[in-house]
C-alpha positions as CSV (number, residue, x, y, z in Angstrom):
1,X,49.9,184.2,-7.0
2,X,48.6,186.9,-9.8
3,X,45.3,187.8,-9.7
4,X,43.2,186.4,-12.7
5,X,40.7,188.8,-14.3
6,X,37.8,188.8,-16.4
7,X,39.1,191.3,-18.9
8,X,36.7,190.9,-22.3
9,X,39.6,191.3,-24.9
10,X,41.3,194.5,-23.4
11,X,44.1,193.8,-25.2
12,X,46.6,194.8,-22.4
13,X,47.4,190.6,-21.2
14,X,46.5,188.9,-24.7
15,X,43.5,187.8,-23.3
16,X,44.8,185.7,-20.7
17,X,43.7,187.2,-18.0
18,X,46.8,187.9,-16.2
19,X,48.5,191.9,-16.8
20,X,51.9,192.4,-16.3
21,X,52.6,195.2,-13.8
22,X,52.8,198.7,-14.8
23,X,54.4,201.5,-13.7
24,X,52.8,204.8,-12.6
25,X,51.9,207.2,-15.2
26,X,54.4,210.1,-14.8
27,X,53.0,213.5,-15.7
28,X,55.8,214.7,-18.8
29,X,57.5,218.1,-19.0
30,X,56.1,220.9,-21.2
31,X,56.2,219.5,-24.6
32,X,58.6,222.7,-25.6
33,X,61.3,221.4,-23.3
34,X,63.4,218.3,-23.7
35,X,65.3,217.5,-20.2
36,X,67.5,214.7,-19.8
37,X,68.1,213.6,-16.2
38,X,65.5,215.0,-13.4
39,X,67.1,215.0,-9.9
40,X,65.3,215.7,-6.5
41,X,67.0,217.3,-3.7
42,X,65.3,216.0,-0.2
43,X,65.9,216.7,3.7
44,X,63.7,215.4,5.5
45,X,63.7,218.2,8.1
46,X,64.0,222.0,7.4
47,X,67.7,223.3,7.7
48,X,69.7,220.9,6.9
49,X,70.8,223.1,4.0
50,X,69.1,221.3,1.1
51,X,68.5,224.2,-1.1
52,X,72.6,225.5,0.0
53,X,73.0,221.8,-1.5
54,X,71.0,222.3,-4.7
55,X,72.8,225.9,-5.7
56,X,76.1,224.4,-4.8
57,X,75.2,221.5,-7.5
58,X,73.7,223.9,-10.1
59,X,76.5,225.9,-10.3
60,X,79.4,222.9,-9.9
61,X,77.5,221.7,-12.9
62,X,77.4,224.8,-15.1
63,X,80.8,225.0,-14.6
64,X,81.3,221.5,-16.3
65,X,79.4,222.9,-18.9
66,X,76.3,221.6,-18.6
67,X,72.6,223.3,-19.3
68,X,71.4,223.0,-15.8
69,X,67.7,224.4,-14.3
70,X,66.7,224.5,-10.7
71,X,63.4,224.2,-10.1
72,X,62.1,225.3,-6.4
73,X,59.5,223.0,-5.0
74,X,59.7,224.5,-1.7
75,X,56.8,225.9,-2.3
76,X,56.2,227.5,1.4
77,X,59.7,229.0,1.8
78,X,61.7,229.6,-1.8
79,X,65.2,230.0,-1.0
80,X,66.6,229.5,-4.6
81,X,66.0,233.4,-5.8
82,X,67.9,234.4,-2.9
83,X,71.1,232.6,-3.6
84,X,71.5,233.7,-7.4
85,X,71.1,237.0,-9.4
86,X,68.8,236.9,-12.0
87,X,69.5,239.6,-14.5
88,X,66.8,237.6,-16.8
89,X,63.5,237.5,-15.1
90,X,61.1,235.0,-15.4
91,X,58.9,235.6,-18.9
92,X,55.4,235.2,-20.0
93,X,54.9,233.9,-23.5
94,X,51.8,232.1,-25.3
95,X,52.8,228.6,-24.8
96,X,53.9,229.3,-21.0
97,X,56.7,230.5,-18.8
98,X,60.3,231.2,-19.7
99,X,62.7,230.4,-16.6
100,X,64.7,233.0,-14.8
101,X,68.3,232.9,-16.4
102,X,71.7,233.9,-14.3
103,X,74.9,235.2,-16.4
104,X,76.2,232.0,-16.3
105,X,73.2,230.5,-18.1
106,X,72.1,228.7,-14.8
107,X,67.4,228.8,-15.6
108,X,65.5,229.0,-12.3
109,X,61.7,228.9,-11.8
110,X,60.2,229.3,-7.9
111,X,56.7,230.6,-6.7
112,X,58.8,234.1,-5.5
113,X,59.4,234.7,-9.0
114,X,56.4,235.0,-10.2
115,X,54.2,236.3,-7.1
116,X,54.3,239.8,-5.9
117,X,53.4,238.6,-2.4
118,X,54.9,235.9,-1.0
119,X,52.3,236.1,2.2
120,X,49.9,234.4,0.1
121,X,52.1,231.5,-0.7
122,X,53.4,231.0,2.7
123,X,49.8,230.4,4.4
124,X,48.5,228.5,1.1
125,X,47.0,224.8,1.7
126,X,49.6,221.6,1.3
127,X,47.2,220.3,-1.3
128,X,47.4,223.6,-4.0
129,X,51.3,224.0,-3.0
130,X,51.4,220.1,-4.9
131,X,48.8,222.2,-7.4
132,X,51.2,225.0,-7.9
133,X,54.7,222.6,-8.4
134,X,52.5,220.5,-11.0
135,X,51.8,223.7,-12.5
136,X,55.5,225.2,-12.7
137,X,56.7,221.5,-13.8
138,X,54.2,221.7,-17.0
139,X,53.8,225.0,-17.4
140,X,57.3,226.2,-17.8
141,X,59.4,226.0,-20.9
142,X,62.9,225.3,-20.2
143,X,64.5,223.6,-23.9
144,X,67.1,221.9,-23.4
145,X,68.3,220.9,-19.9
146,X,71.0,217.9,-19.0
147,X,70.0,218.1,-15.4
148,X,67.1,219.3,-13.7
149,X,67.4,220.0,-9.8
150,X,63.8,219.8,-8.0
151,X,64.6,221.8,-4.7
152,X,61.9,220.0,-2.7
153,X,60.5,221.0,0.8
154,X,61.0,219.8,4.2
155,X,59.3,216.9,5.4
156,X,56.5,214.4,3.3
157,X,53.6,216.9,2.6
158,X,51.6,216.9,-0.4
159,X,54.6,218.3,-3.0
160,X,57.4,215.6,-2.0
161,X,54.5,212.7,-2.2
162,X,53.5,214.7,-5.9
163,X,57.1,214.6,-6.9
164,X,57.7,211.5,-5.7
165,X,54.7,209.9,-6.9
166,X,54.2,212.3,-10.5
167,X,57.3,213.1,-11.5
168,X,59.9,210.7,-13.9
169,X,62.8,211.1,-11.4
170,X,65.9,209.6,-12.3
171,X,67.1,209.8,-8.8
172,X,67.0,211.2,-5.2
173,X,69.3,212.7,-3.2
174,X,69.1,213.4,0.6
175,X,70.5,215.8,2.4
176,X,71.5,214.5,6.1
177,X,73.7,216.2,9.0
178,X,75.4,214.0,11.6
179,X,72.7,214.7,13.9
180,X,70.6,211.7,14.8
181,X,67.1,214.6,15.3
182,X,67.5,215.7,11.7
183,X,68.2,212.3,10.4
184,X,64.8,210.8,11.4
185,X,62.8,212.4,9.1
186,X,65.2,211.9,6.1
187,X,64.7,207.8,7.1
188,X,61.2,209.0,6.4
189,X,62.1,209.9,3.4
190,X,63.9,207.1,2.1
191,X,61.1,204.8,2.9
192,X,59.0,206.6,1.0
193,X,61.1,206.4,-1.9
194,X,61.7,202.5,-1.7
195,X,57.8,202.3,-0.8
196,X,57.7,204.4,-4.5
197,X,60.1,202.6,-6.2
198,X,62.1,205.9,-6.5
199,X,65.9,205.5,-7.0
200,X,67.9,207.1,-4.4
201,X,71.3,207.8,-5.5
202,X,73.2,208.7,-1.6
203,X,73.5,211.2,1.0
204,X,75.6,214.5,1.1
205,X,76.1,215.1,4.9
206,X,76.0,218.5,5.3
207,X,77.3,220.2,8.5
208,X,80.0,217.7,8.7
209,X,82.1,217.5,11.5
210,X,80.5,220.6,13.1
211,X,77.9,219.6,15.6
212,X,79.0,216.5,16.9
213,X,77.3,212.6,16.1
214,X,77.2,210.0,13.3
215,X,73.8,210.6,12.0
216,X,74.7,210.4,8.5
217,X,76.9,207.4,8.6
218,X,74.4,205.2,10.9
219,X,71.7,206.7,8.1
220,X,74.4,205.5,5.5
221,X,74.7,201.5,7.2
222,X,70.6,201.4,7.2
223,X,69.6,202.1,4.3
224,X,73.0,200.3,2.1
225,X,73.4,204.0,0.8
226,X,76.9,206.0,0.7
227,X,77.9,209.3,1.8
228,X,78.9,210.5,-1.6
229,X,80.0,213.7,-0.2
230,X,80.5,216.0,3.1
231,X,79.9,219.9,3.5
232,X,81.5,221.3,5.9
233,X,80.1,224.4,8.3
234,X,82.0,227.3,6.1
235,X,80.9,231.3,6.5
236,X,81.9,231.8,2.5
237,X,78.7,229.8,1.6
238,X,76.3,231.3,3.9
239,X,77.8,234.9,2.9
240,X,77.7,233.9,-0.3
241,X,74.1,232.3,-0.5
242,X,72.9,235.4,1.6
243,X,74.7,237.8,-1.0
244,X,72.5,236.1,-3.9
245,X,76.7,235.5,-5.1
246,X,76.6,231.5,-4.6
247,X,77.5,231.1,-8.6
248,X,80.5,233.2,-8.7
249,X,82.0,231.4,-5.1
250,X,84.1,228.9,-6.8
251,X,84.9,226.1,-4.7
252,X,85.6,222.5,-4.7
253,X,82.8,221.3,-2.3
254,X,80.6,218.4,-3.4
255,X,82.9,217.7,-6.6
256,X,81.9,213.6,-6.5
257,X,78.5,214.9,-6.7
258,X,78.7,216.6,-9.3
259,X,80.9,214.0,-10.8
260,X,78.2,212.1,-10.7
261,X,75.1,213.8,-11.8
262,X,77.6,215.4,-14.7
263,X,78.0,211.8,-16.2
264,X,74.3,210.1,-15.9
């Protein structure tokens, strides 16, 4: 039964007493930018290749001829700036930042661009790493975007509950492997997301058919969720990644993904 108020006229139930529910305030994008669909990229567990995952569907999506930005939430451990080349650098202006832009038009904003040391990031508090994405979400003008990636971190610290919690996502993808150790903290994961009312959109198993075990499939059954694609273990991407070349490597790896995220 709804819980009956004494509300004085606040106008929000008509003066009946009863308010409908509400959802969350979200905090908006810089006012300068105008992004259509916000994505978030989660693992659960460190190395299961999320941010490999994210650059893979950055550049898939440029190629369709999207305007596509990556922002890296991984506060703690920015892989992003590694995996592309930047011949824009990130740009200070008087209404905020200006992203990192790669020759293909790809925009990219992570702590590593912007700090000189990353020491200082690395041993910084959960709390100001949630600070510091908060910041980079408002703070940074992007214009306009059809998809933004949010790269987040392993596990459910402080900047995947702010994201989660904060941000207006338009959905969630995890990042499993077909091992059952990595596949109980993306369960964690997805709990909080339904706990959030967060749509989750599937799982991209990663690693697949390399180490053995249906993580990713029993994940799959549990949660009513589909494997909407499968990464295999292949050197070019590492190499690639490593090589700060991942844009140029065309391949036709996670192509319902992209698929998907191309027509939302």
């Amino acid at each position: 039964m709804a819980e009956k108020h004494e509300c004085g006229g606040c106008g929000g139930c008509g003066g009946g007493g009863h308010h409908p529910p509400q959802e969350p305030q979200k905090t908006p994008v810089n006012e300068l930018s105008k992004v259509k669909k916000v994505i978030a990229l989660a693992g659960g567990k460190g190395g299961t290749g999320k941010s490999l995952v994210t650059g893979l569907l950055a550049a898939g999506l440029v190629r369709q001829g999207k305007q596509v930005a990556i922002l890296d939430a991984d506060i703690g451990g920015p892989a992003i700036p590694l995996m592309f080349a930047f011949p824009q650098s990130v740009t200070r202006g008087e209404a905020g930042l200006y992203p990192a832009i790669s020759d293909s038009g790809l925009k990219a904003m992570s702590i590593s661009l912007i700090t000189e040391n990353e020491m200082d990031i690395i041993t910084t508090r959960g709390a100001a790493m949630a600070g510091i994405t908060e910041q980079l979400w408002t703070g940074v003008i992007w214009d306009e975007i059809d998809v933004l990636l949010i790269d987040l971190p392993p596990g459910l610290g402080d900047v995947t509950q702010f994201v989660f919690e904060q941000l207006p996502l338009d959905g969630v993808l995890a990042v499993t492997t077909p091992q059952e150790v990595a596949n109980q903290a993306v369960r964690r994961t997805l709990h909080l997301a339904g706990e959030l009312r967060v749509p989750v959109l599937g799982l991209v198993e990663n690693f697949s058919e390399s180490f053995g075990g249906t993580g990713a499939e029993t994940v799959s059954r549990e949660f009513q969720l589909p494997i909407i694609d499968s990464l295999p273990l292949d050197p070019r991407l590492s190499i690639a990644a490593d090589a700060g070349g991942l844009e140029a490597l065309e391949t036709a790896y996670l192509a319902n993904t992209i698929r998907l995220l191309a027509d939302m």
